[in-house]
N, C-alpha and C positions, 0 to 999 in steps of 0.2 A: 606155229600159228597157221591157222586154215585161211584159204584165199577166200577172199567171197565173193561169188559170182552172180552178176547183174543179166539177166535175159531183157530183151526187148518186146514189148509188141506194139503194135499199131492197130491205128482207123486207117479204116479201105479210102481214104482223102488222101492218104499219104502221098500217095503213086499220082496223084492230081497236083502234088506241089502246093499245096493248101500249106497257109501259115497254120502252124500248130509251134506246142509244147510236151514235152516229158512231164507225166504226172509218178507219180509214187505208187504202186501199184494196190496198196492199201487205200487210198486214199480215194483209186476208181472206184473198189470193193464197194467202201462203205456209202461213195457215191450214188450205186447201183441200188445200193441196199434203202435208201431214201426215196427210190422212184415208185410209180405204182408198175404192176408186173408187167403191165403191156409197154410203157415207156422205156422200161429197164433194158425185155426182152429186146426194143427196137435199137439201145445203145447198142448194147454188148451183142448181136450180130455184126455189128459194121467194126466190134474189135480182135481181133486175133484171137484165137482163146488160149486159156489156159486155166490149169487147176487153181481155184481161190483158196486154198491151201498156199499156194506157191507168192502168193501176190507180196510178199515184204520184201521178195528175190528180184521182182518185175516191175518194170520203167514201161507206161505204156504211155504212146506219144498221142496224143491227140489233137485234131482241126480246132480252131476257135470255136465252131459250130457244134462239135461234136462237145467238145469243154462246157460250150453255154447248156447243151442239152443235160449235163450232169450237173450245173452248178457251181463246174469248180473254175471258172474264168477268173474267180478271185481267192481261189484253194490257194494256201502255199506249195510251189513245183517242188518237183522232189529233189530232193537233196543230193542226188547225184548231179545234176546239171551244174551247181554252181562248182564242184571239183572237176567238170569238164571244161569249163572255162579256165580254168589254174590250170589246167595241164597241157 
């Protein structure tokens, strides 16, 4: 059985101690993917990057602010947070 391995990334809030959450890295994607280019462009510099290829491997934690600015303040979190709590 193959391991499966979760990468992180973040908003540059992080290092600021900004309340945020883990989103599901698909779920930033498609978030991104609903914005017009110039709002998208201004999320996804303030997030780490990574190939959107890779995004169902990727947990990326985002500010409240950064969350409201995608929409997903009311997304369901990604599904790895609730087995962080169990463990």
């Amino acid at each position: 059985m193959k391991k499966q391995f979760l990468r992180e990334r973040e908003c540059i809030h992080r290092d600021e101690d900004a309340p945020g959450e883990f989103f599901n890295g698909v779920f930033y994607v498609q978030a991104l993917g609903r914005l017009k280019i110039d709002a998208a462009m201004s999320v996804a510099n303030k997030v780490s990057p990574f190939f959107w290829v890779d995004a169902p491997h990727i947990m990326v934690w985002l500010c409240n602010d950064c969350a409201a600015e995608l929409h997903l303040d009311d997304a369901p979190l990604s599904f790895v947070k609730s087995s962080r709590r169990q463990a």
